[in-house]
C-alpha positions in Angstrom: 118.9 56.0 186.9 120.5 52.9 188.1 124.5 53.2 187.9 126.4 50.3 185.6 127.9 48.2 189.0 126.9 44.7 189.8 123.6 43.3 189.1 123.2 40.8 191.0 120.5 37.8 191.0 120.0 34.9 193.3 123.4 35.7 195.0 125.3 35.8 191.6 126.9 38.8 190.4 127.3 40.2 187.2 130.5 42.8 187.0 130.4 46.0 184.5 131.2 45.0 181.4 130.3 41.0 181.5 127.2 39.0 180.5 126.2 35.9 182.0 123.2 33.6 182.1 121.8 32.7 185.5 119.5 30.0 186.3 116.7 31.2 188.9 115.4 28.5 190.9 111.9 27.9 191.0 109.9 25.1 192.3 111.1 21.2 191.7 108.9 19.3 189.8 107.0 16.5 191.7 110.2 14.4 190.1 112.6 15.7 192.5 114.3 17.3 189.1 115.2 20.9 190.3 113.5 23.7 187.6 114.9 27.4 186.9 113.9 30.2 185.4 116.7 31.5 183.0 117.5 34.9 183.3 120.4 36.6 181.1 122.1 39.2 182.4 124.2 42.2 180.0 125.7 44.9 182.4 127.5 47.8 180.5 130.9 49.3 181.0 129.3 53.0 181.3 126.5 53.4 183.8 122.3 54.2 182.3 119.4 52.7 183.4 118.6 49.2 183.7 116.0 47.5 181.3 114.0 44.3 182.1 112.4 42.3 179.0 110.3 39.3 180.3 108.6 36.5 177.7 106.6 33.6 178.2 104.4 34.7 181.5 102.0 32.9 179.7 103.9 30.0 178.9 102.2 29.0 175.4 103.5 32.8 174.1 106.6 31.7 172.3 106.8 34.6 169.9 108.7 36.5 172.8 111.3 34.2 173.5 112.8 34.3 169.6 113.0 38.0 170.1 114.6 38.0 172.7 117.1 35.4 171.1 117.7 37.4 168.1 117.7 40.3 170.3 120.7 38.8 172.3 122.9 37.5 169.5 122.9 41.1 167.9 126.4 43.1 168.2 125.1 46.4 170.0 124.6 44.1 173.0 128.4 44.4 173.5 128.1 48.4 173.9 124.8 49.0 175.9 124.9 51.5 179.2 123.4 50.3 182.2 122.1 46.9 182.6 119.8 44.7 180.3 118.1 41.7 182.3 116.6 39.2 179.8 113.8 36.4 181.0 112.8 34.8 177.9 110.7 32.4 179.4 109.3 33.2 183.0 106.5 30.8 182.9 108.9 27.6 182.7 106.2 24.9 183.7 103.4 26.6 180.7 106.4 26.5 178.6 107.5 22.7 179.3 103.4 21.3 178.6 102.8 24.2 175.6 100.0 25.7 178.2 98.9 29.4 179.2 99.0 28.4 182.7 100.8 26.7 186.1 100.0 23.2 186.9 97.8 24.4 189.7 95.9 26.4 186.5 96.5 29.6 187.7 97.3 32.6 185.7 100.7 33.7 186.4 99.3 36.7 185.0 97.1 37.6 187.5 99.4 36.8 190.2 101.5 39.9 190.6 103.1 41.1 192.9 102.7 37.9 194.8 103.7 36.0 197.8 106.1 33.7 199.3 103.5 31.8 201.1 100.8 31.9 198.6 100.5 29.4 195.2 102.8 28.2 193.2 101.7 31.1 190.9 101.9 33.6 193.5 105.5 32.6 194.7 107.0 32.7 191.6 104.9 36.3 190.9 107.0 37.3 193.8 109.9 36.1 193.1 110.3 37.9 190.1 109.5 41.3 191.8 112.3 40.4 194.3 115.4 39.4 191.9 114.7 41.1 188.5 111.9 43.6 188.3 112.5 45.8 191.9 115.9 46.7 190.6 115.2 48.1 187.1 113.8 51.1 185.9 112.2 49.7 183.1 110.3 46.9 181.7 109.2 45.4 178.7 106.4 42.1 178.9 106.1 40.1 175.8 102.5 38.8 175.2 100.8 37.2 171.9 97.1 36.3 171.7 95.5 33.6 173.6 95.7 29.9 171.7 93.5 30.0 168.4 93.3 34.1 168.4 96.0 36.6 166.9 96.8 39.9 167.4 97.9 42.6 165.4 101.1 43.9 167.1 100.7 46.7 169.6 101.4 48.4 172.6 99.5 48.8 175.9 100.7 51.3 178.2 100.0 53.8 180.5 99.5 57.0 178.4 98.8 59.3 181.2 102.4 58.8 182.3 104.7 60.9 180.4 108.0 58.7 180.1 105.8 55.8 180.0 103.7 57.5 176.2 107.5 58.3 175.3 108.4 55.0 174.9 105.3 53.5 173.7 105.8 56.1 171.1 108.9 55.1 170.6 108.6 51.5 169.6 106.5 51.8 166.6 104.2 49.6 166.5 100.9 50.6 164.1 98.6 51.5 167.2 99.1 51.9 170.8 95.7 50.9 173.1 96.0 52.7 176.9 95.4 52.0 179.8 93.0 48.3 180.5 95.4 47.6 183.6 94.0 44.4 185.2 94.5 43.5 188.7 97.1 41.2 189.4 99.2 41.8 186.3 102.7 42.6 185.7 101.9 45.8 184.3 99.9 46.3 187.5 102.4 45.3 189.8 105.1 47.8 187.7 102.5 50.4 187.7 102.1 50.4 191.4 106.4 50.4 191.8 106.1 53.2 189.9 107.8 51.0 186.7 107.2 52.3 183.5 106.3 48.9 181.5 105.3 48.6 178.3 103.1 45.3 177.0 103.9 44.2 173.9 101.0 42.0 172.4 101.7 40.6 168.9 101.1 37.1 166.8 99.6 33.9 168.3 100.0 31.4 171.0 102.7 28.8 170.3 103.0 29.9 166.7 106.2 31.7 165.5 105.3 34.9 163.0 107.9 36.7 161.4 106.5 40.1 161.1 105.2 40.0 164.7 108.9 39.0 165.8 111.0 41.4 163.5 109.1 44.2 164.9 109.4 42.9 168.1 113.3 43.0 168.0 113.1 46.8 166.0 110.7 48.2 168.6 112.8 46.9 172.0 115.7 48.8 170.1 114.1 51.6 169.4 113.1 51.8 173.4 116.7 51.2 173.9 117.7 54.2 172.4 115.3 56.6 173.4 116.5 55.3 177.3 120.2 56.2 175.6 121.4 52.6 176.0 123.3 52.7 173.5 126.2 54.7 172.0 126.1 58.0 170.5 125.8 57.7 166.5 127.0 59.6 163.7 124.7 58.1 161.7 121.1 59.8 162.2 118.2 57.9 162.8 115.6 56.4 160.7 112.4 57.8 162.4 109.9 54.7 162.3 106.4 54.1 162.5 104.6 56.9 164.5 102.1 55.0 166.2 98.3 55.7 166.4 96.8 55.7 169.7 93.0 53.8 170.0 90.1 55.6 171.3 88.4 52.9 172.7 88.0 49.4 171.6 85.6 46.2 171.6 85.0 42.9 170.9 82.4 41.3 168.3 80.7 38.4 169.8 78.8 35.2 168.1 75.4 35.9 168.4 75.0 32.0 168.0 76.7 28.9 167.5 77.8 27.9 164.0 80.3 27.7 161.8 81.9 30.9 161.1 83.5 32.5 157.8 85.3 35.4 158.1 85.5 38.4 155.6 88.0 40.6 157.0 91.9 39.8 157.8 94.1 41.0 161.0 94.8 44.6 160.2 91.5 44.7 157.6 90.5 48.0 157.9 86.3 47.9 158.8 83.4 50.7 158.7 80.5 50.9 160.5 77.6 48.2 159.7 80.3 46.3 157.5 79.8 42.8 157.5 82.6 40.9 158.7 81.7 37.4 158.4 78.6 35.1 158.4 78.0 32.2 160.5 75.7 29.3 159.7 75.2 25.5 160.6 76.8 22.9 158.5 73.5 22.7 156.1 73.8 26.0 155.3 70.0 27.0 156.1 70.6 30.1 157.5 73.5 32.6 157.3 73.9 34.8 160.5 75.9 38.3 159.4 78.6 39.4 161.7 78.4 43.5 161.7 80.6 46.2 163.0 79.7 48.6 165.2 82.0 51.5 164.0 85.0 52.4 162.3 88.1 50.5 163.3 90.6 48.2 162.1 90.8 44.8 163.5 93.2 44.5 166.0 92.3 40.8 167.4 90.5 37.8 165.8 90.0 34.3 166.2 91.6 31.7 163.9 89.1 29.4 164.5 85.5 28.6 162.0 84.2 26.4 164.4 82.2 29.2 167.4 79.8 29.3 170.1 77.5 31.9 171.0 79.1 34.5 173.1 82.6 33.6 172.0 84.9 36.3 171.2 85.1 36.7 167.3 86.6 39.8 166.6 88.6 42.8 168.2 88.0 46.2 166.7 90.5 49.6 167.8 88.7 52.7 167.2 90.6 56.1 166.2 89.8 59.8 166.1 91.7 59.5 162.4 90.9 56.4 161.3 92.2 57.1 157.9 95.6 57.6 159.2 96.0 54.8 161.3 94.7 52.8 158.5 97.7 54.0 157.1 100.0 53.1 159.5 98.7 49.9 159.8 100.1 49.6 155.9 103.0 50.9 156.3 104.1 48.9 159.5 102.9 45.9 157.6 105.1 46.7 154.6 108.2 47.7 156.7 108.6 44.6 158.1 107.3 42.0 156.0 110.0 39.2 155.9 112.7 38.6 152.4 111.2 35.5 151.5 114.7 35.4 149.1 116.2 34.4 152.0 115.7 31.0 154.1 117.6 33.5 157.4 115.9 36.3 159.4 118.1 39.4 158.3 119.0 39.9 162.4 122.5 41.7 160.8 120.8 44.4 159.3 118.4 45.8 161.3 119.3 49.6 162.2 119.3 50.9 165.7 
């Protein structure tokens, strides 16, 4: 556990008990105009471990960056222990031009850990091993699906690590999927620093969804107290959403080009040889069924009618109880479905 003294990044340091945003230099633009990467740093009075929360590595995944705005603003920030380092957007040039990727079009994603003599992708990979994620104890990465696909919110993490399936646990979304670590990803690179990091995917690329975004604040809260971040309480806590954790899990492919209707929504529960949607061609002469291959609910799909063959249609989590995590799947969806009496996000009332 990392004691509460100064964190420091790029030189700057932030004392016990202050907050301060700090603008992380990355590469100029072919302008001249110098670009940064802003980083927000809360260091607490009492010492605990230090916690980083990183949005935007793909730069078209805004969901990430309002959570970690509403997470900011809330009033427990003034009474964490230990350090919270906040990057709400890491991938500044996807951000700027609404894209996934770099201007070179490489995947910051699969850039981890890096190098200082490598692409621009791989620089700034390393980079943020060097001044954020080396000196915490934790992390947190904020994904959503890919542009035109959605995601029901989850977690990814390393079950086989202990602290690592306490927290997943801990953050409550509907259904934790383990393991899938790809080579050259954050969760990788943390993996292999012996980081416990969680991945939350959740929502769409550069579309705002409240639910996906509510439970995104609750859920880096509910992390945050498990690590004891914040203050003892008198007041006991609501236990959330125990999650269900995916045996295995697939994706449903376009056997052929068409136009596709789909039958099932995000979170549809699905049984085996259901059919999930049709495609045709735009006379209508012949309708294609879309089938599942087992019991699952539908973690992933595309938003898309208009498909080609082999394309990606449908992502389906398989449980041991699939009856329960059905369930859970409800109740998440329930929880944290937004007042539409009101116009504002209810940021004030959300219990720690």
């Amino acid at each position: 556990m990392k004691s509460s003294k100064y964190i420091s990044i790029n030189g700057e340091k932030v004392a016990p008990g202050k907050r301060a945003t700090i603008d992380l230099p990355v590469a100029k633009l072919y302008t001249h105009a110098n670009l940064s990467m802003p980083v927000h740093v809360i260091n607490g009075k009492k010492s605990g471990p230090q916690l980083f929360i990183s949005g935007a590595i793909h730069g078209d995944e805004i969901n990430g960056v309002e959570i970690i705005r509403r997470l900011l603003k809330l009033p427990i920030m003034k009474r964490i222990r230990g350090g919270l380092i906040a990057i709400p957007i890491v991938n500044v040039h996807g951000f700027i031009n609404r894209s996934r990727y770099l201007p070179d079009r490489r995947d910051l994603n699969r850039s981890f850990p890096g190098s200082d003599h490598g692409s621009l992708a791989g620089r700034i990979a390393q980079l943020f091993i060097k001044e954020i994620a080396s000196q915490c104890n934790y992390g947190i990465d904020l994904h959503t699906a890919a542009v035109d696909r959605c995601n029901l919110p989850h977690i990814r993490a390393n079950m086989n690590d202990e602290e690592t399936a306490k927290l997943a646990k801990a953050f409550g979304t509907p259904v934790i999927l383990a393991g899938n670590f790809v080579e050259g990803s954050l969760r990788k690179a943390m993996l292999d620093l012996n980081i416990p990091t969680l991945l939350y995917e959740a929502g769409e690329a550069l579309r705002f969804d409240e639910i996906t975004i509510r439970a995104g604040v609750k859920g880096i809260l509910n992390v945050m107290a498990e690590l004891g971040m914040f203050p003892p309480s008198t007041k006991k806590r609501k236990r959330g959403i125990i999650p269900a954790q995916a045996n295995s899990n697939y994706w449903v492919r376009a056997p052929e080009s068409g136009i596709l209707r789909a039958f099932v929504p995000l979170g549809g529960s699905v049984k085996k040889n259901e059919v999930l949607g049709v495609i045709s061609n735009p006379f209508g002469e012949q309708d294609i069924e879309i089938i599942s291959y087992y019991d699952g609910i539908i973690l992933g799909k595309t938003n898309l009618p208009l498909v080609h063959e082999g394309e990606a249609l449908f992502h389906i989590a398989r449980f041991e109880r699939f009856e329960k995590a059905t369930a859970k799947v409800d109740k998440f969806q329930e929880t944290f479905q937004p007042d539409t009496s009101s116009i504002l996000p209810e940021e004030e009332n959300i219990i720690v």
